[in-house]
N, C-alpha and C positions, 0 to 999 in steps of 0.2 A: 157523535156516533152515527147518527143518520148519513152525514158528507162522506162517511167513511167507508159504509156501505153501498153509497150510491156509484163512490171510485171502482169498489172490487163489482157492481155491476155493470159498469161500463167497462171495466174491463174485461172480464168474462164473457161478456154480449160482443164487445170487438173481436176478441179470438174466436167466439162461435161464426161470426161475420167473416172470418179471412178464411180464403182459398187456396191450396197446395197444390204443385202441380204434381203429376205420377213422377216417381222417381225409377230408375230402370234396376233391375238385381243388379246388373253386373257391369262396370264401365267397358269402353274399348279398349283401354290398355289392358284391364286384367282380361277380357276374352284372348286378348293375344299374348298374356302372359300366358294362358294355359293351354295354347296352341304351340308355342316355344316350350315351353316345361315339358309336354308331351314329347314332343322333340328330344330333346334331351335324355329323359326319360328311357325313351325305346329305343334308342342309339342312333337317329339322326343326326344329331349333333353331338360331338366327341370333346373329350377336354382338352380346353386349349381353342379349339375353334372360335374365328372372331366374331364379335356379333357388329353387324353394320347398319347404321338406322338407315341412313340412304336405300342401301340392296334389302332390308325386310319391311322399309316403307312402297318399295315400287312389288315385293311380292305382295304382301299383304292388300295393296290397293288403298293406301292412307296413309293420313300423314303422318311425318319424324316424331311429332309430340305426344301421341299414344305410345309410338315404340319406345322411343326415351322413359316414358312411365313402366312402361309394361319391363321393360330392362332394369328398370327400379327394383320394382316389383320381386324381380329372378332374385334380384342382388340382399334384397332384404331375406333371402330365402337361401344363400349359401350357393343358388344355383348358378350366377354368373357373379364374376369380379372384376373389376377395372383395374388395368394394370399400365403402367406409365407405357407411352408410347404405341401401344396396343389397343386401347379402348375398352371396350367390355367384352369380354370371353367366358366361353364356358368353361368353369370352374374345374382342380385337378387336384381334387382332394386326394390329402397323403396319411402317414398315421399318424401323424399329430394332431389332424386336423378331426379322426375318429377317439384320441382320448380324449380332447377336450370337450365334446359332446357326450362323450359314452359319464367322465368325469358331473357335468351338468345335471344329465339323468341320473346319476349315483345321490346326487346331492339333493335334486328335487324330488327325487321318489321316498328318501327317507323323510323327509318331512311330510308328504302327502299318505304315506301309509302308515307313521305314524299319526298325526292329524287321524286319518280314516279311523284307525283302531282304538280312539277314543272315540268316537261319536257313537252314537248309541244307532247308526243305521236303520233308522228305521223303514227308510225307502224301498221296499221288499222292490219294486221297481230297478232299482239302479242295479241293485245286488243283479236280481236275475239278468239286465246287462250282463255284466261282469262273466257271470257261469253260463250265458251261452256263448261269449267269446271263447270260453273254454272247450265247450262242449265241440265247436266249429272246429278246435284247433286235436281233438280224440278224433272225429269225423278224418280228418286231412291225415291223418298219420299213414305212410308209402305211399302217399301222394307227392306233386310237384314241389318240391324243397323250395321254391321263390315264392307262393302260396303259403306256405307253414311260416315262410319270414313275416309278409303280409297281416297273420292271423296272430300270429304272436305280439305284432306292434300295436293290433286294435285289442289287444285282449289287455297288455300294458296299460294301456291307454286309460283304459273304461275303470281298471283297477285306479290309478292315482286321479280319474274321476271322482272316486267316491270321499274322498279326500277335502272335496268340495270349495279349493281353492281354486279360485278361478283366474290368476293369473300366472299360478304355476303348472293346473291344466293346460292351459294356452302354448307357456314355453314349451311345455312338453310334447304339447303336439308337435312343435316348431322338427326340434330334434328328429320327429320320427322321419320327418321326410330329408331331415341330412342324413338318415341313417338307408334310405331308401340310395339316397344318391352314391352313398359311400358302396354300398352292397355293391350297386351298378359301375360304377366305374375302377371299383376295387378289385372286380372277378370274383365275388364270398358268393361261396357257393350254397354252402351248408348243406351240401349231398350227405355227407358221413357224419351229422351230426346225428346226435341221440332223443331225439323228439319225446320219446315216451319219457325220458328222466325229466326233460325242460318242461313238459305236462304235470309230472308229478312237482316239481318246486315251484310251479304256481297252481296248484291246489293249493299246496301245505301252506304256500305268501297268504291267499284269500282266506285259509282258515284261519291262519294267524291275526287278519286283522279283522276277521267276524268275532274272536275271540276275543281280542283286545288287547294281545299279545304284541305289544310294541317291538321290543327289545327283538322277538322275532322273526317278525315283518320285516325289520331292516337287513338284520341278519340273512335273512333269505333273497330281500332283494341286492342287496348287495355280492351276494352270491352269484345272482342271476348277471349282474351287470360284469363280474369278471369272466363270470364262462363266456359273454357274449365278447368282451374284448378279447379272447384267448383265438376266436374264430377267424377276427381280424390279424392275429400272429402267424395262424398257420404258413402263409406262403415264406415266414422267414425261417432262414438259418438257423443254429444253436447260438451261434456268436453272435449274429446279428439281432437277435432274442435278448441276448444278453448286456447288448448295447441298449436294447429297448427301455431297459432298466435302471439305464443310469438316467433317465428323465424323471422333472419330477416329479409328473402329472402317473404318471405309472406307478411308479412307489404309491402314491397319494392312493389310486386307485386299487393295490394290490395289499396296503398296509405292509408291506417288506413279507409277504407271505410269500415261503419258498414252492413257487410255480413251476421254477425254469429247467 
């Protein structure tokens, strides 16, 4: 017993004895991922545009193997893809590429608001999160329509927080910002959307999972998840609406609910 103690002392005494160096928040590639992202973003860069380690190694002032990273980086993020012969480009998200995320967030939000509306919530904290994204998003009402997009993803967000999964929180983060790039390069406008109704079905979501109303948490958010794919429909046709339908991920997402 004593030899035994004397190991976990030497050992415990060596790791008080070792030294660490600082380590920095943020690498060079992710700083220049989020100097490109911003690009992107604000519409310096368009889709389809090539990305070239050479030409953003000699702007940036360093070298190919941060941008390689940092182009990683985009790519694990939806925001650029490699495409034969082309290299890595900025990405040209289409609507398949918005159900099968909008699909994602259908799937992982009813698990997380279920989940939420069984715990007993006690974190008067997190809650108040929650209903001051709300409150932010009454505040914004005939304000800038890309702001109310903005306030409604963190209000999302904070909601399937509560949920307390933390790696379906994570995905879900993922999603908002495909959903930021979809907006942008899609033209979704949401001018003529109806904010005060989208305010009222996430009160009644929150109430539902302070209450512990499962059954109607999903209900509601799934609600929420068609009206927001309906938005991305607007620029189509009737026909072409109707083509939209014979996929499967739309059926999937609409339950054969007659929309069209």
């Amino acid at each position: 017993w004593l030899c035994r103690w004397r190991n976990y002392s030497d050992f415990w005494c060596g790791c008080n004895a070792m030294t660490f160096q600082a380590v920095e928040s943020q690498s060079t590639a992710e700083l220049l991922a989020e100097q490109i992202r911003d690009a992107i973003l604000v519409g310096k860069l368009h889709p389809g545009d090539r990305l070239i380690e050479q030409e953003l190694s000699e702007s940036f002032k360093t070298s190919r193997g941060p941008i390689r990273e940092a182009i990683r980086i985009l790519a694990t993020e939806g925001l650029v893809e490699h495409r034969k012969n082309r290299g890595a480009i900025v990405s040209a998200p289409n609507f398949d590429d918005v159900l099968e995320v909008y699909a994602m967030r259908m799937s992982m939000g009813s698990i997380a608001v279920t989940h939420a509306s069984q715990l007993s919530l006690e974190s008067e904290l997190d809650l108040r999160k929650v209903t001051k994204k709300l409150e932010a998003m009454r505040t914004a009402i005939g304000g800038n329509a890309n702001r109310m997009i903005s306030l409604d993803l963190d209000f999302q967000s904070a909601l399937i927080a509560l949920g307390a999964l933390p790696r379906i929180t994570e995905m879900f983060e993922q999603t908002a910002v495909d959903i930021g790039v979809f907006v942008r390069f899609l033209g979704i406008k949401y001018d003529d959307s109806d904010h005060k109704a989208l305010i009222s079905r996430h009160e009644k979501l929150l109430m539902a999972v302070k209450e512990g109303n499962s059954s109607q948490a999903i209900e509601i958010w799934n609600g929420h998840i068609q009206t927001s794919v309906r938005e991305f429909m607007k620029p189509f046709s009737e026909v072409e609406i109707n083509e939209l339908f014979e996929r499967p991920l739309m059926n999937n997402l609409f339950e054969m609910e007659t929309v069209r």
